[in-house]
C-alpha positions in Angstrom: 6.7 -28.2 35.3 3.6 -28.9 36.9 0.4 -27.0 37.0 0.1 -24.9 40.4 -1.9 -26.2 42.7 -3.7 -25.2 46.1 -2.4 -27.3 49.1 -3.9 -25.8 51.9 -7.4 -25.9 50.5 -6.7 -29.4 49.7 -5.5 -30.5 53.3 -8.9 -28.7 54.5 -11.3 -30.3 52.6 -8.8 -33.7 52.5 -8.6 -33.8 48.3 -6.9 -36.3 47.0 -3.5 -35.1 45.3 -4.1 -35.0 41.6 -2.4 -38.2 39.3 1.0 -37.4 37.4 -1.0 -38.9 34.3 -3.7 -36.0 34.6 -0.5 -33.5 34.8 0.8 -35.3 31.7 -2.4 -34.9 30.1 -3.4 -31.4 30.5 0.4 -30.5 28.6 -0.4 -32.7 25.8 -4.0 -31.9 25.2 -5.6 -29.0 23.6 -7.6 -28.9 26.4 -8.0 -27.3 30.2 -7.7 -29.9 33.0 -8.9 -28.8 36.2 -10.1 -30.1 39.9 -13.2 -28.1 40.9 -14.6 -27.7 45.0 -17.8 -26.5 45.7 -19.1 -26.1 49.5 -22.3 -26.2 50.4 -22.7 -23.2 51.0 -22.0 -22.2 46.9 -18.3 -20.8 47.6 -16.0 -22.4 45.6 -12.2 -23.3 44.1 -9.6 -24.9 42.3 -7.2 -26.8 43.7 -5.7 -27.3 40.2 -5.6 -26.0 36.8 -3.7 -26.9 34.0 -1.2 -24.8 31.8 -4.2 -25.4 28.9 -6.1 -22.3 30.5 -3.5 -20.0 29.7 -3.1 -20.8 25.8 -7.1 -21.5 25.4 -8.4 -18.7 27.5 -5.5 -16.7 28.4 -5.8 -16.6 32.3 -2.7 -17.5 34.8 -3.4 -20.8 36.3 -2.1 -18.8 39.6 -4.5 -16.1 39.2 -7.3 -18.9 38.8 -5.9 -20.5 42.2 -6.8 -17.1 43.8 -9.8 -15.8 42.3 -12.0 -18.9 42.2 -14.7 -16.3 40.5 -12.4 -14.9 37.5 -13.6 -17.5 35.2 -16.8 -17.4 35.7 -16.5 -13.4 35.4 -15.1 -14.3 31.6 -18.2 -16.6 30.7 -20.0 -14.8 28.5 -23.3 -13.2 30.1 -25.6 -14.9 28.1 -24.1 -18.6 28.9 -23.8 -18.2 32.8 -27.2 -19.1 33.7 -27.0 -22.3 32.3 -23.7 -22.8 33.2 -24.5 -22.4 37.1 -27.3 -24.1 36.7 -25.9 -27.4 35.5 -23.5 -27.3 37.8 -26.3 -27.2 40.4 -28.0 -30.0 39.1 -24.4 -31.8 39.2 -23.5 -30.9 42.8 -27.6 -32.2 43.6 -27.7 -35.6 42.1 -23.5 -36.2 41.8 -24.5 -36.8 37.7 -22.3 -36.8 34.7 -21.5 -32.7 34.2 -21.7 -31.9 30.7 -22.3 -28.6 29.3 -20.9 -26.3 26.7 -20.8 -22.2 27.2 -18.7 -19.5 25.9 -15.7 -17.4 27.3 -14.0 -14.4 26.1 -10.5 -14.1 26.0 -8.2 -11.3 26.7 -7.8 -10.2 23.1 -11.6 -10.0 22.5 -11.8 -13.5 20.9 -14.8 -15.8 22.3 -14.0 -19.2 22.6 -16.5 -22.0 22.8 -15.9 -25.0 25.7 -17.4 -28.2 26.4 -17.2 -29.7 29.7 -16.9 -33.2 31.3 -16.8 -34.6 34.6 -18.0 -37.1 37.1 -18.7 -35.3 40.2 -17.5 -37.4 44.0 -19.0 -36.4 47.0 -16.1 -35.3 50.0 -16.3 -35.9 53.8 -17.1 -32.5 54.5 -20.1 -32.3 52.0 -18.2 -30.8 49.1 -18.7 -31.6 45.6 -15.2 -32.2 43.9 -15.3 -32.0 39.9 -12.1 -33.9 37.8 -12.9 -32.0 34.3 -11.5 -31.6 31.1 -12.6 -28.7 29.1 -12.3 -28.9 25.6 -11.9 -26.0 23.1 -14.3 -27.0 20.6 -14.5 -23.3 18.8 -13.4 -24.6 15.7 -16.2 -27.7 15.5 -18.7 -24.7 16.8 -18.0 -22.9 13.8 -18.2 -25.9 11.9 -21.3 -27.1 13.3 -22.9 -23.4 12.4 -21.4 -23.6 8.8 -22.9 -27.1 8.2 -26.2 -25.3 9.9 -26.3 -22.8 7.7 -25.7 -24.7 4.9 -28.6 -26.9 5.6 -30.7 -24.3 5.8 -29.5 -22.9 3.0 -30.1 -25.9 1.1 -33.6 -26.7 2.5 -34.9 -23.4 1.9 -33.7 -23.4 -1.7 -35.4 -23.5 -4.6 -33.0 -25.6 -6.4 -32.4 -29.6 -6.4 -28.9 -30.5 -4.8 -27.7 -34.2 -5.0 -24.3 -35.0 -4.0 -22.6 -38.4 -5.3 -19.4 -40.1 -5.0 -16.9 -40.0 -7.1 -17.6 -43.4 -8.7 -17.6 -43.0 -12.5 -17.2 -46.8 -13.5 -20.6 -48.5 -13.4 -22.7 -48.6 -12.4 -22.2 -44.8 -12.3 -21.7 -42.9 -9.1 -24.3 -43.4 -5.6 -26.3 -40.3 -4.3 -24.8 -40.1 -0.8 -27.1 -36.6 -0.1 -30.4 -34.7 -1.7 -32.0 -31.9 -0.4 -35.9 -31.2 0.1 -35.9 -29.5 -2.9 -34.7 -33.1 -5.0 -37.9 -34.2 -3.1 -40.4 -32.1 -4.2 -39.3 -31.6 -7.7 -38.9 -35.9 -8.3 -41.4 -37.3 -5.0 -38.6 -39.4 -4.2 -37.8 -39.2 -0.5 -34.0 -39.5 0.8 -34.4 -43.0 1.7 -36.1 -43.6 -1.5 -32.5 -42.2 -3.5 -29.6 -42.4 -1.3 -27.6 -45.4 -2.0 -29.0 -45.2 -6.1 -27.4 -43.8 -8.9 -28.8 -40.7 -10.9 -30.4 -43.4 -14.0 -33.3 -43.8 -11.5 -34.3 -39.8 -12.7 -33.8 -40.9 -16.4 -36.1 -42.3 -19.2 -36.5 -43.1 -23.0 -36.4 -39.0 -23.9 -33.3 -38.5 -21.8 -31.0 -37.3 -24.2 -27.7 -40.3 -24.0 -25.6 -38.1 -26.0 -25.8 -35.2 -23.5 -25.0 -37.9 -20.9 -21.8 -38.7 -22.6 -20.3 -35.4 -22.8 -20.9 -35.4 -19.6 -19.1 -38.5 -18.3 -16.4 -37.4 -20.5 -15.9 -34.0 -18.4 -16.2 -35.3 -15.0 -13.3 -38.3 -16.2 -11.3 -34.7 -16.7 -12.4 -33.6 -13.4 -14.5 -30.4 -15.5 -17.8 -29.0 -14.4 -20.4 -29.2 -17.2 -23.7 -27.6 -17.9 -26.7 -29.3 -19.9 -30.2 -30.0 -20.0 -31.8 -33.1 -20.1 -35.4 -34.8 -19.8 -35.7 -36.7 -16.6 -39.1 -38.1 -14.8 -40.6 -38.3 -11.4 -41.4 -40.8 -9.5 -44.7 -40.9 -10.9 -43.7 -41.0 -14.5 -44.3 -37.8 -15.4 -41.6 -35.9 -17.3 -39.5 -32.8 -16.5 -36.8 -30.7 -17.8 -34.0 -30.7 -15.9 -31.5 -27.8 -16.5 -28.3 -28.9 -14.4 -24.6 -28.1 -13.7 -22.2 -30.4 -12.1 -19.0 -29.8 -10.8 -16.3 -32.4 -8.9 -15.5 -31.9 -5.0 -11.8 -32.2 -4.5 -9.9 -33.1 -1.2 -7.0 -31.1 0.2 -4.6 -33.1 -2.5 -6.5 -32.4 -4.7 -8.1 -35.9 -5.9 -11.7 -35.6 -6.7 -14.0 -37.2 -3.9 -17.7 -36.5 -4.9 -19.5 -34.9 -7.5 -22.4 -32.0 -6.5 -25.5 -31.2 -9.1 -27.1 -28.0 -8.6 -30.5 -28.5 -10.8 -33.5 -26.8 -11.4 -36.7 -27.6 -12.9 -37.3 -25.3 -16.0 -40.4 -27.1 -17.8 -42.6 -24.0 -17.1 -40.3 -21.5 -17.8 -39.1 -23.1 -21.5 -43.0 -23.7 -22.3 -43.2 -19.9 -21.2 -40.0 -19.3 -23.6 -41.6 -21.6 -26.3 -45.0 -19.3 -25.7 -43.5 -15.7 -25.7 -41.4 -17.0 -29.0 -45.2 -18.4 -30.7 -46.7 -14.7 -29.6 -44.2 -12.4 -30.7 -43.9 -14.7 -34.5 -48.0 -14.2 -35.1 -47.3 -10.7 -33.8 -44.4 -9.8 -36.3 -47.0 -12.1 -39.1 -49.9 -10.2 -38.3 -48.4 -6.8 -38.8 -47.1 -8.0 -42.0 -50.6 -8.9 -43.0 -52.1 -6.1 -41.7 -49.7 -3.7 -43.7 -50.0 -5.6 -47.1 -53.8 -5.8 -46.5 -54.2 -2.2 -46.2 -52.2 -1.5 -49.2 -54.0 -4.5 -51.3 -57.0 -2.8 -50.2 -56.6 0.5 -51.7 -55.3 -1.0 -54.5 -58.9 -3.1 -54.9 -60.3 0.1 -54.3 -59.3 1.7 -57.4 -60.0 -1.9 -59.6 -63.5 -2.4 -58.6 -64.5 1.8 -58.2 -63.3 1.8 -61.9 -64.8 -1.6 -63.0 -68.1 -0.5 -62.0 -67.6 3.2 -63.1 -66.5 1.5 -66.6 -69.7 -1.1 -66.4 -72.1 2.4 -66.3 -70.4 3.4 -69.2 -69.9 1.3 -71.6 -72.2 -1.3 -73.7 -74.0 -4.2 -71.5 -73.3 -7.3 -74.2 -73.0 -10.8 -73.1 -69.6 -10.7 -73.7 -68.7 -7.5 -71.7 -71.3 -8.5 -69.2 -69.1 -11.7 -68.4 -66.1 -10.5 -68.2 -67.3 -7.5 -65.5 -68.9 -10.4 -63.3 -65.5 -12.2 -63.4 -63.9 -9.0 -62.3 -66.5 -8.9 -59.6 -66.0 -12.0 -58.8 -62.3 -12.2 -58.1 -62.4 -8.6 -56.4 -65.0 -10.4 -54.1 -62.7 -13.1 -53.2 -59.7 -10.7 -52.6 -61.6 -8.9 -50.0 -62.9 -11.7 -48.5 -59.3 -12.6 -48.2 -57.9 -9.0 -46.8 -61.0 -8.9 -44.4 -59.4 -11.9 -42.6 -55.3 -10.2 -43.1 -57.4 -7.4 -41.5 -59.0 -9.8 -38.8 -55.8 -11.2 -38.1 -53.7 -8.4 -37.5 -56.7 -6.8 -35.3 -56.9 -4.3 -37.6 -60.5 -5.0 -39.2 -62.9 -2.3 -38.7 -65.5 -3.7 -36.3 -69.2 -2.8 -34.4 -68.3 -3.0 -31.1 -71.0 -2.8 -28.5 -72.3 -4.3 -25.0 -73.5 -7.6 -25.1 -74.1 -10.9 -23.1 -72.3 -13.7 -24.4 -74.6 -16.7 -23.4 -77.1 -14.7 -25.8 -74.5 -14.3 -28.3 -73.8 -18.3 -28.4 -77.9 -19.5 -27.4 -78.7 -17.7 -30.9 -76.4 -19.9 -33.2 -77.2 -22.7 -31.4 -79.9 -23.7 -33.9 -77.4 -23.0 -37.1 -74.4 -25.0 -35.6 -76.4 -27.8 -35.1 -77.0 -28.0 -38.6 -73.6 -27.6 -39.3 -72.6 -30.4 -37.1 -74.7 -32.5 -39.2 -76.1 -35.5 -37.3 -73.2 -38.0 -37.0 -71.6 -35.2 -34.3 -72.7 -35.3 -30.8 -72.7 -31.9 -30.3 -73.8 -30.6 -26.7 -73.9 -26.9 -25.0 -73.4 -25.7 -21.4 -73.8 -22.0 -20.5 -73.3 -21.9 -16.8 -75.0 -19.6 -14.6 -74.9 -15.3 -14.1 -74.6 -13.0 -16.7 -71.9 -12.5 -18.9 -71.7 -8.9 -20.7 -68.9 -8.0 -23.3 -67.8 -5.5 -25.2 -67.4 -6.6 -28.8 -68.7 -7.2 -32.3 -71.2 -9.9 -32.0 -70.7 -10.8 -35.5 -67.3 -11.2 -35.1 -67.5 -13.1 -32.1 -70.5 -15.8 -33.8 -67.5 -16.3 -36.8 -65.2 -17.3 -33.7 -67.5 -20.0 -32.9 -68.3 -21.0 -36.2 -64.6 -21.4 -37.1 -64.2 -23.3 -33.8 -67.1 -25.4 -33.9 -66.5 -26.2 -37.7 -63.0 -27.5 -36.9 -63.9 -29.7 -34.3 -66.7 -31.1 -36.5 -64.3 -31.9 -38.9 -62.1 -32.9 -36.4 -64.2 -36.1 -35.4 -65.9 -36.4 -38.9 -66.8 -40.0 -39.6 -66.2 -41.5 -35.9 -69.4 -40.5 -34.5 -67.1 -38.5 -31.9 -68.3 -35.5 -29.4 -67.9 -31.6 -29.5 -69.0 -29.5 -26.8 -69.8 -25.5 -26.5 -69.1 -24.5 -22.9 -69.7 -20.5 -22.1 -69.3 -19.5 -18.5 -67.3 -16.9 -16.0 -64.0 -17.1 -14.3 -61.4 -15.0 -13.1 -57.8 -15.5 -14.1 -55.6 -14.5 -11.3 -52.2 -13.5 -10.7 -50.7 -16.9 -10.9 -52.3 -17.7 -14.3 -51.9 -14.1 -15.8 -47.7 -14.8 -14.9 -48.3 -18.2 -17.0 -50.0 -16.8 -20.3 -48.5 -14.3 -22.1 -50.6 -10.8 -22.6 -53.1 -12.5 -20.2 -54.0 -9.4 -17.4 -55.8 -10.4 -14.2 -59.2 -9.6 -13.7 -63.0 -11.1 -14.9 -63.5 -13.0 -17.9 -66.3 -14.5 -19.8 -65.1 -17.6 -21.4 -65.9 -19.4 -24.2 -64.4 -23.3 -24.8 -64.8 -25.4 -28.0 -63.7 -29.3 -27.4 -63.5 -32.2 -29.4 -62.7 -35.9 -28.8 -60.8 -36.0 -32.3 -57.8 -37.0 -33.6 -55.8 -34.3 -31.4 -52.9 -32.3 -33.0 -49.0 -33.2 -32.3 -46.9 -29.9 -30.9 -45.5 -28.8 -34.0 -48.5 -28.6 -35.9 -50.4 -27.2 -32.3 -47.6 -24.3 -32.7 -48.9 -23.4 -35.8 -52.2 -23.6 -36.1 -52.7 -19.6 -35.6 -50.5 -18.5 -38.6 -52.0 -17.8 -42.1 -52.4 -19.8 -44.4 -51.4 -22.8 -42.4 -53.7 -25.8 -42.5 -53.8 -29.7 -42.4 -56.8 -30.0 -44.4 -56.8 -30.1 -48.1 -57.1 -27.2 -50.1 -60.3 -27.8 -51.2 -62.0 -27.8 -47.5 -59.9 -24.8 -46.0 -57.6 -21.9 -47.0 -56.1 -21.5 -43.5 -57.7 -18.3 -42.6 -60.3 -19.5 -40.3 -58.4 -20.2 -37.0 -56.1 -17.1 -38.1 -58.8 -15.1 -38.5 -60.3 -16.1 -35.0 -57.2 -14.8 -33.2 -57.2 -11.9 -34.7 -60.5 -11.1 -33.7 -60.1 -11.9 -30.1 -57.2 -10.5 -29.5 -58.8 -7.4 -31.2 -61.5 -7.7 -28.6 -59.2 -7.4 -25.6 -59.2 -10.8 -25.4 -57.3 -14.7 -25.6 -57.1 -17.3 -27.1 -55.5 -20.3 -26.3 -55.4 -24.3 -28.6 -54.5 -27.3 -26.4 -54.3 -30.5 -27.9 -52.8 -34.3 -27.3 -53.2 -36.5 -30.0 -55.2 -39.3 -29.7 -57.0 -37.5 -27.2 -58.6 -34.6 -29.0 -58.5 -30.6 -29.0 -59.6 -27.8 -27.0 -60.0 -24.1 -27.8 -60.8 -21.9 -24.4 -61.5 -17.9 -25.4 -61.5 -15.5 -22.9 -63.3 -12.2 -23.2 -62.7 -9.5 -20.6 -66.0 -8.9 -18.7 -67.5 -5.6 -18.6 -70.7 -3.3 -17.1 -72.7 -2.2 -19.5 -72.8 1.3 -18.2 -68.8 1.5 -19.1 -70.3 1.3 -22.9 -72.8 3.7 -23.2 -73.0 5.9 -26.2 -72.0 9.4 -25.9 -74.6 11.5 -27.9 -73.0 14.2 -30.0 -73.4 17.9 -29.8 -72.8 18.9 -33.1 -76.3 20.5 -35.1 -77.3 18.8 -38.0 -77.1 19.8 -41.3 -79.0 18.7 -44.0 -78.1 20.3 -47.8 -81.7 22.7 -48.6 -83.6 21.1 -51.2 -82.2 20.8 -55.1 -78.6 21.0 -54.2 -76.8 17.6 -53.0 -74.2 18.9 -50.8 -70.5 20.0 -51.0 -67.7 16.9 -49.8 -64.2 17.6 -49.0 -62.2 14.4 -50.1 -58.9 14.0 -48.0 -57.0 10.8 -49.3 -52.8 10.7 -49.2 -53.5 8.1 -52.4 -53.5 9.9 -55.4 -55.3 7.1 -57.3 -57.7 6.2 -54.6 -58.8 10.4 -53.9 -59.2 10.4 -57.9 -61.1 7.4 -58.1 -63.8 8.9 -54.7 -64.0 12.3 -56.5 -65.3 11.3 -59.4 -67.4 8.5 -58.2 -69.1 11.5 -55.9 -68.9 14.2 -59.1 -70.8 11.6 -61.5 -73.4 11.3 -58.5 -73.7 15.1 -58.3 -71.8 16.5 -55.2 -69.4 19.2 -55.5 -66.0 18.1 -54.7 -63.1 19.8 -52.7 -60.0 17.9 -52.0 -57.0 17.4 -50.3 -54.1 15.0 -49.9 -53.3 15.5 -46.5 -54.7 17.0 -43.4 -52.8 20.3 -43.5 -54.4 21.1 -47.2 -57.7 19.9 -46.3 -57.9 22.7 -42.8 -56.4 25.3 -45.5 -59.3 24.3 -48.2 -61.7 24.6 -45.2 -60.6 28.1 -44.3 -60.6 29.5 -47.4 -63.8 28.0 -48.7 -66.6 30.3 -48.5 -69.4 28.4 -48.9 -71.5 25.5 -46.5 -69.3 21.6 -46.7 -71.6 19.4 -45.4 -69.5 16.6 -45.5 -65.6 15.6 -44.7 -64.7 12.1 -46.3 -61.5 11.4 -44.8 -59.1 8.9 -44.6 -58.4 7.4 -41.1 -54.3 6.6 -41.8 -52.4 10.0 -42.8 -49.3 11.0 -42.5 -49.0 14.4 -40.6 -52.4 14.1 -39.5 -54.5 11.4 -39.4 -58.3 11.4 -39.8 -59.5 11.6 -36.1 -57.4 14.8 -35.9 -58.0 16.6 -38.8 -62.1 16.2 -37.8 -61.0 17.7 -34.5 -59.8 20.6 -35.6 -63.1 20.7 -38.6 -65.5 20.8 -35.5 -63.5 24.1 -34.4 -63.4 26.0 -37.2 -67.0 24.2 -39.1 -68.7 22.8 -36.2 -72.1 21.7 -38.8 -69.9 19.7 -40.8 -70.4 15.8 -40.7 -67.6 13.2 -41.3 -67.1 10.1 -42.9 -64.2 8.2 -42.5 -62.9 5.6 -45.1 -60.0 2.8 -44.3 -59.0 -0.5 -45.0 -58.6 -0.6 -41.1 -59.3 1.7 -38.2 -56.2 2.5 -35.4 -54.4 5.1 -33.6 -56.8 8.1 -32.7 -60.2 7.2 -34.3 -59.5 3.9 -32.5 -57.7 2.3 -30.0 -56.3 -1.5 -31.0 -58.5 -1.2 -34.3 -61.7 0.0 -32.2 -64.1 3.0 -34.0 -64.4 5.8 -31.2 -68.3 6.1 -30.4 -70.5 7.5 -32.8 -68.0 7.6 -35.3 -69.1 6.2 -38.9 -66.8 4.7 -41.3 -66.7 3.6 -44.9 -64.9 0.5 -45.4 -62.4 -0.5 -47.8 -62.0 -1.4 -50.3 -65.4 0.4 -51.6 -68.0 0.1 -54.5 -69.6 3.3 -56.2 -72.8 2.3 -54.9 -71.5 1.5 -51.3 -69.8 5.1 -50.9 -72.9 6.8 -52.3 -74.7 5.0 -49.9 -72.8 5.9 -47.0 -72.8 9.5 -47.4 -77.0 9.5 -48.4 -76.1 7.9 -44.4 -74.3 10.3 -42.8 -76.0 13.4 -44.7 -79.4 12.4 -43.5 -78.7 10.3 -40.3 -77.9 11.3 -36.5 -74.6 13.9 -36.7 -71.4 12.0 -36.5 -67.4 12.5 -35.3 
């Protein structure tokens, strides 16, 4: 059956009957063929329509005959601008009519057309259209998908690289990358497409990796791995990839499709937060047996020299004290830097500038250097105020200046002292572990030595560790640096390439002055009246250790209360009736700890003074190892002499908390 048509309009305007091949047509093709008149005056019809309108757009071909407007009443409201403009410009210059617009259909569903025609010019002045109209909603939605997917795949932050299917070699061709392939390798498209994937690989790539992964794509399998591969420019990456095979509708496997991401930062990062939290689990393992050891040297050398006033001062017993001396000595020179290193050392922080800090040793580490070092120093400009121990921070730069020395011993090579300011943003802190944002003073130590390879760079921060013999180092100096940065709020970090030589950047937070200043204390003096030395209370939760202070303080003529805990010593206070002049406490309790239990003194015996003793300071007397203002402690382990000296301090000095 043949489309309707409209006869009468067509003897009007003398149209030409329409060919049985474009009646054949329009029942064969998922299309709409129609003839389209428009006058001069803009009215306009259809002399023919195929049967195509009805299963594309669902209108009658008669009702289209009829109402030459219905159509355009379905074109979606959007799309009719354009669409009667171009068929303006058509009817104007008699040009090729091409256009695409939308329509909705009966059932709500919007379909999307694309028109063609070659417009003839009638007798009257009409324009008459021949025109196919293709459904094209399907390649519309394809179109968007493959839009989508393009932005999808150029906003993402992952390489994409699709090959064929070619597994035989030379190995399958990259027939698409994405811009994220180009700015992780800096190898444009045309640069890739056409190569295989070998171009990305190098000497580290890891072959065996490579072969488990042939193997899986020969079974059609997706596999995961991480590999080594290199830019463009040489440099090397590590890849972290998964491929999986493309299949067509039979299921044979036409292309292969690599989702891969550059994770170089983020395994150094790994590789970082692994070193941190190893030196932190160390150092509080040092820390802990330090404190103990401490106590426990304590005791040996209190009683040694209690013994040495006691008994007979021959040679022979005269020797062997100085050898006890003398290896007590060494042990706490060795717990002082446990102590250091788990940033637990008792230390005298204050405000300070460190360009002033570093000009002062220049002098001494020049010496030090010796004259086969070219040693040079830059300090930069502004000042630079911290908030540390000074003494502590001029060991730093020893240790660091004295490894570099040794570093380029004998090859006349350079070290240089840099101090200066920057800030460490965002980006960086995100990059370096326990690094927060802000203002630094910074402090770099660089050598052109031998350098360091990455496993020994990865250790050179744990105890004990050292390449040196054991007759130049211990392996306590770089340990004990780190320690005592990150003590002082700060960080340290050691790069190093060998053949190249090392570098050692600290970074100290900066600080105003003003935020430092020294509280004064409120508390009266009190001074023991003349001929009486004063009454201590001893608080120590170490039985040996409070026996051993006692009687150090009993032989030098105090009166002694004491207490093992916190709890005892307030009750001792209480019930004491006479003046104590002095608490010696212990900073690490359990119950109550030292900064508490001279809290609750100042209530109840606000003229007492206090002491505190530990092998380290923490918690409430001091926050990440540092001594509250004002407060005065007696280190560990201690001499006689040393604690008698201390409280002489105290008793006679400013008042203390």
């Amino acid at each position: 059956m043949s489309p309707p048509s409209n006869p009468d309009f067509a003897r009007k305007v003398a149209i030409p009957a329409p060919q049985e091949e474009i009646h054949a047509s329009g029942a064969a093709l998922p299309a709409i063929i129609l003839r389209f008149v428009q006058s001069p005056d803009g009215s306009r019809v259809f002399p023919y329509v195929s049967e195509g309108i009805r299963e594309i757009v669902g209108i009658e071909p008669a009702e289209m005959l009829a109402d030459a407007e219905l159509p355009f009443r379905r074109v979606l409201a959007e799309d009719l601008p354009g669409l009667n403009e171009s068929i303006r410009r058509s009817f104007e210059s008699l040009g090729l009519w091409e256009h695409e617009f939308r329509m909705n259909t009966p059932t709500g569903r919007v379909v999307w057309l694309r028109s063609k025609a070659r417009p003839q010019r009638l007798p009257g002045g009409e324009v008459l259209w021949d025109a196919v109209l293709l459904d094209v909603t399907e390649i519309k939605a394809t179109e968007e998908r493959l839009r989508l997917f393009e932005a999808a795949m150029r906003d993402n932050h992952d390489s994409v690289v699709i090959t064929d299917a070619e597994l035989d070699a030379p190995g399958p061709r990259i027939v698409y990358v994405n811009e994220a392939f180009t700015r992780m390798t800096g190898y444009a498209p045309q640069e890739i497409l056409g190569k295989t994937p070998r171009i990305l690989q190098g000497p580290k790539t890891d072959r065996a990796i490579l072969g488990s992964l042939r193997d899986s794509l020969q079974d059609g399998k997706s596999f995961t791995g991480e590999t080594v591969n290199y830019r463009k420019d040489g440099s090397e990456f590590l890849l972290r990839w998964r491929i999986s095979p493309v299949r067509d509708d039979r299921g044979r496997v036409t292309h292969f499709v690599a989702i891969q991401r550059d994770v170089t930062e983020r395994r150094r990062m790994e590789n970082q937060l692994s070193l941190f939290q190893r030196l932190e689990g160390i150092a509080r393992l040092a820390g802990g047996i330090a404190h103990d050891f401490n106590n426990l040297l304590t005791i040996i050398t209190g009683y040694a020299r209690l013994l040495g006033r006691r008994v007979s001062k021959d040679e022979t017993t005269s020797e062997y004290l100085r050898e006890i001396k003398q290896a007590t000595d060494r042990a706490q020179d060795l717990t002082r830097q446990l102590l250091a290193y788990s940033r637990r050392q008792v230390m005298n922080f204050r405000a300070f500038d460190l360009r002033d800090g570093v000009q002062g040793m220049e002098g001494m580490l020049r010496r030090l250097a010796g004259e086969g070092v070219d040693l040079s120093f830059s300090y930069g400009t502004g000042p630079l105020p911290i908030y540390a121990d000074l003494a502590q921070i001029q060991q730093v730069l020893v240790n660091l200046v004295s490894n570099a020395c040794d570093a380029v011993a004998g090859g006349g090579g350079r070290v240089s002292v840099e101090v200066g300011n920057v800030d460490l943003d965002e980006h960086y802190a995100a990059h370096h572990v326990s690094v927060k944002p802000g203002p630094y003073a910074r402090l770099a130590v660089t050598d052109s030595g031998h350098g360091m390879e990455p496993e020994i760079l990865n250790r050179v921060f744990e105890p004990f560790f050292t390449t040196k013999t054991s007759q130049k180092a211990a392996g306590m100096g770089l340990p004990t640096s780190y320690g005592i940065v990150k003590q002082s709020g700060g960080n340290i970090w050691a790069y190093s390439e060998p053949g190249v030589g090392s570098a050692f950047k600290v970074y100290l937070p900066l600080v105003q002055s003003a935020e430092r200043a020294v509280a004064p204390s409120a508390a009266a003096p009190s001074v023991p009246p003349p001929g009486r030395k004063g009454v201590l209370l001893v608080v120590e939760d170490e039985a040996s250790l409070r026996r051993l202070a006692c009687t150090i303080l009993r032989d030098a003529g105090y009166e002694i209360l004491e207490a093992s805990n916190g709890e005892e010593a307030l009750a001792v206070a209480q019930e004491y009736a006479g003046t104590i002049d002095l608490l010696l406490t212990d900073v690490i309790m359990p119950k109550m700890g030292g900064a508490e239990l001279a809290k609750h003194m100042a209530e109840i015996r606000p003229a007492t003074r206090v002491l505190y003793m530990s092998g380290y300071a923490e918690g409430s007397i001091a926050e990440n190892g540092r001594l509250a203002e004002g407060a005065v402690l007696l280190e560990k382990p201690f001499s006689p002499e040393a604690v008698e000296a201390k409280i002489r301090q105290v008793l006679s000095g400013a008042p203390s908390r």
